[in-house]
Backbone as JSON Lines, residues from 0, in Angstrom:
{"i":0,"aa":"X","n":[88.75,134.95,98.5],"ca":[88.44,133.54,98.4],"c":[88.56,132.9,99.78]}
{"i":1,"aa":"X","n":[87.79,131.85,100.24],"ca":[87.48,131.19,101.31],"c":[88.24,129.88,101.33]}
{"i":2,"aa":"X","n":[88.6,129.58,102.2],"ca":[89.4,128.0,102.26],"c":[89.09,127.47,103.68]}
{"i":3,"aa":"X","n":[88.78,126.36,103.39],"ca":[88.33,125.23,104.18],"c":[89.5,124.25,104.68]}
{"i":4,"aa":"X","n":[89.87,124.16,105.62],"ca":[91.08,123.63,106.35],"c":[90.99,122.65,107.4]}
{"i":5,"aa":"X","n":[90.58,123.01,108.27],"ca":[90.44,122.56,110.04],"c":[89.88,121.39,109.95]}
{"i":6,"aa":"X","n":[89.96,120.31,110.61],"ca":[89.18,119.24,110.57],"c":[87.95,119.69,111.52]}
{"i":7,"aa":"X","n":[86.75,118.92,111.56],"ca":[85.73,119.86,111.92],"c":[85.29,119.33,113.12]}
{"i":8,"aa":"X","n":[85.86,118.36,113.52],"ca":[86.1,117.83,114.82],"c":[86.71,118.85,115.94]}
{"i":9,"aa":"X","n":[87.35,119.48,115.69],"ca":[88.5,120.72,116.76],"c":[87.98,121.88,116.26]}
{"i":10,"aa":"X","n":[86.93,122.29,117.06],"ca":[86.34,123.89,116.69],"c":[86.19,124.01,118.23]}
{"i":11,"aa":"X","n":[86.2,125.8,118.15],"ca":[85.91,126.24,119.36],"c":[84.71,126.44,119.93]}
{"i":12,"aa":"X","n":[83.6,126.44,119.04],"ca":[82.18,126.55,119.84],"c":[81.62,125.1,119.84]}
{"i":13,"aa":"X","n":[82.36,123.9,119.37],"ca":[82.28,122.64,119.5],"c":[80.51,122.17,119.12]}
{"i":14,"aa":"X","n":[80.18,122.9,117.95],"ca":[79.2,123.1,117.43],"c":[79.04,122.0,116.06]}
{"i":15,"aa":"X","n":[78.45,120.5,115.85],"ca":[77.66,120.29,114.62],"c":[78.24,121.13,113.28]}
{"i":16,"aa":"X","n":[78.83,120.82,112.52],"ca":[78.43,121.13,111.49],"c":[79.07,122.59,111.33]}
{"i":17,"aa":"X","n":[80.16,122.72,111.98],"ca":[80.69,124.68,111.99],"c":[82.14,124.29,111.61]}
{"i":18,"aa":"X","n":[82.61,125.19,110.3],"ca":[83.43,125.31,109.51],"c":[84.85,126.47,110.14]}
{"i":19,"aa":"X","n":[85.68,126.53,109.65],"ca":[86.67,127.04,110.45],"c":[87.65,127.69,108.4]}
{"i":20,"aa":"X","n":[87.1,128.73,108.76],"ca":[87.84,129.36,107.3],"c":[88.94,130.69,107.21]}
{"i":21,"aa":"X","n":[89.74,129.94,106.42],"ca":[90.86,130.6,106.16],"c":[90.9,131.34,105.04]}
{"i":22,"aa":"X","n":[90.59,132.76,104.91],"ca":[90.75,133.88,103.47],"c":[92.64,133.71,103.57]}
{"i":23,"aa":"X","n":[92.42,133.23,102.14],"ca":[94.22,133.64,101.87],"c":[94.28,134.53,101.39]}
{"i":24,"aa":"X","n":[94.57,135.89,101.82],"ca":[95.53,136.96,101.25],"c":[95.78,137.99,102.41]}
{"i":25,"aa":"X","n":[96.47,139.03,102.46],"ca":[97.12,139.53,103.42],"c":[95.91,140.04,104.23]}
{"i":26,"aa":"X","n":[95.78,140.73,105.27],"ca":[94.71,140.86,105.52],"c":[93.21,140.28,105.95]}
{"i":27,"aa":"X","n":[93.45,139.07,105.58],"ca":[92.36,137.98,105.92],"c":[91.89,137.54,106.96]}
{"i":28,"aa":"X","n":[90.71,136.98,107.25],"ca":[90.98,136.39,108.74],"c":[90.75,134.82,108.29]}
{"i":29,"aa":"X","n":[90.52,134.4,110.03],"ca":[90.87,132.69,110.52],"c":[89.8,133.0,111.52]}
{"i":30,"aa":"X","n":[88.5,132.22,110.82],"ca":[87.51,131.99,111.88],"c":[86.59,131.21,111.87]}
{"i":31,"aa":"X","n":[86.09,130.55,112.92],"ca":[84.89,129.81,112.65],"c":[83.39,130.01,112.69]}
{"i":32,"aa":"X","n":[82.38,128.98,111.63],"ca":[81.12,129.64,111.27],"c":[80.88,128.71,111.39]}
{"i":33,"aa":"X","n":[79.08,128.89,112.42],"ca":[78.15,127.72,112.76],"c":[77.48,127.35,111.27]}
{"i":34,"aa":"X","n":[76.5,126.27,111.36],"ca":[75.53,126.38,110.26],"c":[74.64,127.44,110.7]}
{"i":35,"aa":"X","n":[74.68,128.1,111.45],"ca":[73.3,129.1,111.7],"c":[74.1,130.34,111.48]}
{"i":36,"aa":"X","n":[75.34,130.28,110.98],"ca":[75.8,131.92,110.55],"c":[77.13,132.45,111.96]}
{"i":37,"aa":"X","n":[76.72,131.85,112.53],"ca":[77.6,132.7,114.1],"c":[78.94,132.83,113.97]}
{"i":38,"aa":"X","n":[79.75,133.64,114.09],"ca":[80.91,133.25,113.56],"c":[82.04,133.77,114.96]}
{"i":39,"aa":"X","n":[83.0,133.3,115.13],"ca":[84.13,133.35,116.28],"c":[85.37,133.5,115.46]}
{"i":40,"aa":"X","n":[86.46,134.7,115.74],"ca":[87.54,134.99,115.24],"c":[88.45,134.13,115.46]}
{"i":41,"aa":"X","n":[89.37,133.75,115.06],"ca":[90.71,133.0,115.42],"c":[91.92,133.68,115.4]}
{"i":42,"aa":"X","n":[91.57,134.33,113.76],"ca":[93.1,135.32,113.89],"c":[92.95,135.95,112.72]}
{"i":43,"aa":"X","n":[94.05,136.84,112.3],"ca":[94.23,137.14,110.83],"c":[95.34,137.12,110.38]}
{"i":44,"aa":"X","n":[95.82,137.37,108.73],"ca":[96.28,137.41,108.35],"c":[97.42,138.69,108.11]}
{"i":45,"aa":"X","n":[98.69,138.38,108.47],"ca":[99.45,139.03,108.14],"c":[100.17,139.58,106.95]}
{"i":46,"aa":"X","n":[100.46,138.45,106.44],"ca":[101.63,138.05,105.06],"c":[101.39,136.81,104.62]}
{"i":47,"aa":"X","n":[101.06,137.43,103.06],"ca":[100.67,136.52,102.34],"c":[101.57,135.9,101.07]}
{"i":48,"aa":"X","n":[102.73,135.5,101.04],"ca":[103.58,134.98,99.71],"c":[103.97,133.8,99.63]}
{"i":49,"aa":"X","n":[102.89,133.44,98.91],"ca":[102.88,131.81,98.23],"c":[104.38,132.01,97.25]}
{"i":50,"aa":"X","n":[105.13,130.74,97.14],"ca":[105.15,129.58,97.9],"c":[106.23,129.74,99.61]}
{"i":51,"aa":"X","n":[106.32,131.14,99.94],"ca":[107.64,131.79,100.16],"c":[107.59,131.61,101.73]}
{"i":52,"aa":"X","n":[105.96,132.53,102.36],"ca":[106.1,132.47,103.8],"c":[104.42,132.86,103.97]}
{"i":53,"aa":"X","n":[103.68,132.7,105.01],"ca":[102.62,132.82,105.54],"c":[102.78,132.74,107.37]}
{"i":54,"aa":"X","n":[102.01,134.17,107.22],"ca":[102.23,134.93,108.72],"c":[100.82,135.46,109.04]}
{"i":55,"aa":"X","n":[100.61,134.88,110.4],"ca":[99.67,135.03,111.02],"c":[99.37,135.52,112.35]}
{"i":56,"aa":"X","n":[98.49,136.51,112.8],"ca":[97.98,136.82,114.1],"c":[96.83,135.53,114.94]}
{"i":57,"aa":"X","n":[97.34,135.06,116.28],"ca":[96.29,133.69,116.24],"c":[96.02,134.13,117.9]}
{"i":58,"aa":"X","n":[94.47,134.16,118.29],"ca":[94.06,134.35,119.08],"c":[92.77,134.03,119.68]}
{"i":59,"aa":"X","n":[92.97,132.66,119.09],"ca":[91.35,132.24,119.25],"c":[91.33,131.48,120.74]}
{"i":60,"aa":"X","n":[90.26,132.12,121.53],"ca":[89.89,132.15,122.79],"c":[90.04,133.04,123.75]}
{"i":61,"aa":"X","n":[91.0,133.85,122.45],"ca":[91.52,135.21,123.69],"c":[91.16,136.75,123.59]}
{"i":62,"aa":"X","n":[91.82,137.6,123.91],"ca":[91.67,139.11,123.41],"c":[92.62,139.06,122.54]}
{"i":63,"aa":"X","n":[92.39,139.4,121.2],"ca":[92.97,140.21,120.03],"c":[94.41,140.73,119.98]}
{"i":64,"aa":"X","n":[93.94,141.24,121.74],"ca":[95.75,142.26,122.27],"c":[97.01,141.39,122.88]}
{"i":65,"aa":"X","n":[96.61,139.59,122.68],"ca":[97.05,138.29,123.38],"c":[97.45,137.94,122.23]}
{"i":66,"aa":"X","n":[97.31,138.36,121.51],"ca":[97.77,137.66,120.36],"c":[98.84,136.78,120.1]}
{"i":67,"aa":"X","n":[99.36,135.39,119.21],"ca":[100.89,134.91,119.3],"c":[100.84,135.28,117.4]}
{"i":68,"aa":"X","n":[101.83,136.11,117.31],"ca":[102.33,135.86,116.06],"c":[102.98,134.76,115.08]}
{"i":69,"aa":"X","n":[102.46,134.02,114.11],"ca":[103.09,132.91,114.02],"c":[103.46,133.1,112.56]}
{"i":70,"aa":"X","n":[104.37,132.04,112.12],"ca":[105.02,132.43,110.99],"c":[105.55,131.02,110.04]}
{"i":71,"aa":"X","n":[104.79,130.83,109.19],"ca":[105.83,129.84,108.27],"c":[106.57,129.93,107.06]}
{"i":72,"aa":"X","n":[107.26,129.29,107.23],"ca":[107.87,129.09,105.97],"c":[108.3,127.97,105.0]}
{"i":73,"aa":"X","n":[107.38,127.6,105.23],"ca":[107.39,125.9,104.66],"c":[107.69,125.32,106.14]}
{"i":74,"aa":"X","n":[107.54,123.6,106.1],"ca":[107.3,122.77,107.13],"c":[108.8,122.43,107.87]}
{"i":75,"aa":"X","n":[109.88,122.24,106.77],"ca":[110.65,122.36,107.67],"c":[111.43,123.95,108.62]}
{"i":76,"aa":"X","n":[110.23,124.84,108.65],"ca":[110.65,126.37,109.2],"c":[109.53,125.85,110.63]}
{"i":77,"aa":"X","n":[109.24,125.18,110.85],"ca":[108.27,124.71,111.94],"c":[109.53,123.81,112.7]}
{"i":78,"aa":"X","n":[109.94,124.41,114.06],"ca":[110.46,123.11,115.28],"c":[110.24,122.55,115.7]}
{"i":79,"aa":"X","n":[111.23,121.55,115.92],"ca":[111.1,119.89,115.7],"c":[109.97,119.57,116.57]}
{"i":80,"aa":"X","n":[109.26,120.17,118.08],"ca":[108.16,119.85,118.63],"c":[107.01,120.55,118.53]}
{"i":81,"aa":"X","n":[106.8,121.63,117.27],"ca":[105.85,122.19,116.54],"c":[105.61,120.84,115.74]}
{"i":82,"aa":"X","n":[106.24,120.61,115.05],"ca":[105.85,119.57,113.82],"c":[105.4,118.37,114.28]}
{"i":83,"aa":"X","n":[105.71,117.83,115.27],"ca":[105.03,116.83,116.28],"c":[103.7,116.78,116.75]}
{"i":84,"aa":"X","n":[103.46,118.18,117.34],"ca":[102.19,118.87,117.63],"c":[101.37,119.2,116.89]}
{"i":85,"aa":"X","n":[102.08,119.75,115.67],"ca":[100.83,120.25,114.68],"c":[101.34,119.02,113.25]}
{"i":86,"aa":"X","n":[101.44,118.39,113.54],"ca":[101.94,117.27,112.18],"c":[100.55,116.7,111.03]}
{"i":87,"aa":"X","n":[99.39,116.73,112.18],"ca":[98.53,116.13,111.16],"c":[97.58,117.54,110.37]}
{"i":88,"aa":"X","n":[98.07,118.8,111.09],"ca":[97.11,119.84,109.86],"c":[98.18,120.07,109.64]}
{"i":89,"aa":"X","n":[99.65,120.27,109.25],"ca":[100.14,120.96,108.19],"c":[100.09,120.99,107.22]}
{"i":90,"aa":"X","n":[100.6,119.22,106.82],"ca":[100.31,118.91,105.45],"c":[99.25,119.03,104.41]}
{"i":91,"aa":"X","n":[98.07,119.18,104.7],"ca":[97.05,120.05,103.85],"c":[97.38,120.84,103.7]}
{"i":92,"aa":"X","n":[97.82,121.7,105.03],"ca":[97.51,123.71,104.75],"c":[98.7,123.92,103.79]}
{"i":93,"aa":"X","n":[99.74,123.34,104.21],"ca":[101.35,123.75,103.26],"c":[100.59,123.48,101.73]}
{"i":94,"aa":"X","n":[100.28,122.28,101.35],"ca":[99.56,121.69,100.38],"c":[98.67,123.16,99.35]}
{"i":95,"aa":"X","n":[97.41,123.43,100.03],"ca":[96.86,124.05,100.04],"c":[97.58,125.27,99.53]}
{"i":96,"aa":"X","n":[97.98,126.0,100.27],"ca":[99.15,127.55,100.12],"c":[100.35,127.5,99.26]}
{"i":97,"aa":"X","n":[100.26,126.04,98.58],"ca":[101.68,126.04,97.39],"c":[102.64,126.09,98.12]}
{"i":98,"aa":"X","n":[103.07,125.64,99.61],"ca":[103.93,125.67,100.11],"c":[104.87,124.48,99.93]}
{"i":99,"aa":"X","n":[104.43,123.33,100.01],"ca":[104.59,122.02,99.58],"c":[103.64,121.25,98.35]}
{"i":100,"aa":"X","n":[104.3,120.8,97.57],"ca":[103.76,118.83,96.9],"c":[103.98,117.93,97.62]}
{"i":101,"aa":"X","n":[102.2,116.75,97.49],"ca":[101.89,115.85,97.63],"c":[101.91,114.78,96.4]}
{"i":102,"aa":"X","n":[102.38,113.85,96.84],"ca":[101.93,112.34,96.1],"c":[101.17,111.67,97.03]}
{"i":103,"aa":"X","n":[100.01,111.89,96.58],"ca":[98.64,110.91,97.19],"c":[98.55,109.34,96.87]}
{"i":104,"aa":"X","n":[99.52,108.27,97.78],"ca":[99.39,107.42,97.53],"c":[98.63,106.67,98.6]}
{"i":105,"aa":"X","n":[98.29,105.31,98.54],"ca":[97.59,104.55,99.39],"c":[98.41,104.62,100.82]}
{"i":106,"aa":"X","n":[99.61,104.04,100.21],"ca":[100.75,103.54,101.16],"c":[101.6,104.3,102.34]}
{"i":107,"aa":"X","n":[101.67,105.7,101.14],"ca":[102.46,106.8,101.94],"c":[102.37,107.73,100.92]}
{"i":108,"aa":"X","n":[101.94,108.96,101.73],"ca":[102.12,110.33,101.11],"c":[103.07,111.14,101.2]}
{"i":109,"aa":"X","n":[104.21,111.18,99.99],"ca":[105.19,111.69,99.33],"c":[105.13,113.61,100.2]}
{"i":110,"aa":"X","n":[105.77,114.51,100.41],"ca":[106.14,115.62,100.64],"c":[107.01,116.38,100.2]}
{"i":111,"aa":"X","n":[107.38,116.71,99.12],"ca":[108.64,118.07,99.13],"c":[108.13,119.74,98.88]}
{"i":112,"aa":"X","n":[109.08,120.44,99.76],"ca":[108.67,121.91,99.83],"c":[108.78,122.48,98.39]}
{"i":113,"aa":"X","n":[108.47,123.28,98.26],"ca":[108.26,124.07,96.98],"c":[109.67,125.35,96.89]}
């Protein structure tokens, strides 16, 4: 299964209309696809256990062998200037991966880990 994540504003071939997809399960990759098919690696998937931990190989722009291993475990397993940095995609992806609940309110959107 395919999952749609990235805001589509921050892609690497800075291409119209090109999607950035995440296969959840072990083994998967993290890459982006033009509308014309082209597709650019980002990374793959390591470890896959909803609601528990999600581990990833991430190497988009680089060689494969550059790789940074990254690792979550829910949002508060992210440091304190990770979560700063990456604050506005977590909350989907945690969302997304059963890592966390949302309360979708107008005002403020509610968070607890799973």
């Amino acid at each position: 299964m395919e999952w749609r994540w990235w805001p589509p504003e921050h892609t690497a071939l800075h291409e119209p209309g090109a999607e950035i997809v995440f296969e959840h399960r072990a083994g998967g990759r993290i890459f982006e696809r033009t509308p014309q098919g082209d597709e650019i690696e980002w990374g793959e998937i390591t470890e896959w256990e909803p609601p528990r931990r999600l581990r990833y190989r991430w190497h988009i722009a680089t060689d494969p062998a550059n790789a940074t291993d990254v690792e979550i475990g829910g949002w508060y397993g992210l440091k304190k200037g990770l979560r700063g940095r990456f604050g506005m995609y977590m909350p989907p992806l945690l969302e997304a991966l059963g890592l966390a609940e949302f309360e979708h309110n107008a005002k403020n959107n509610r968070m607890r880990a799973i």
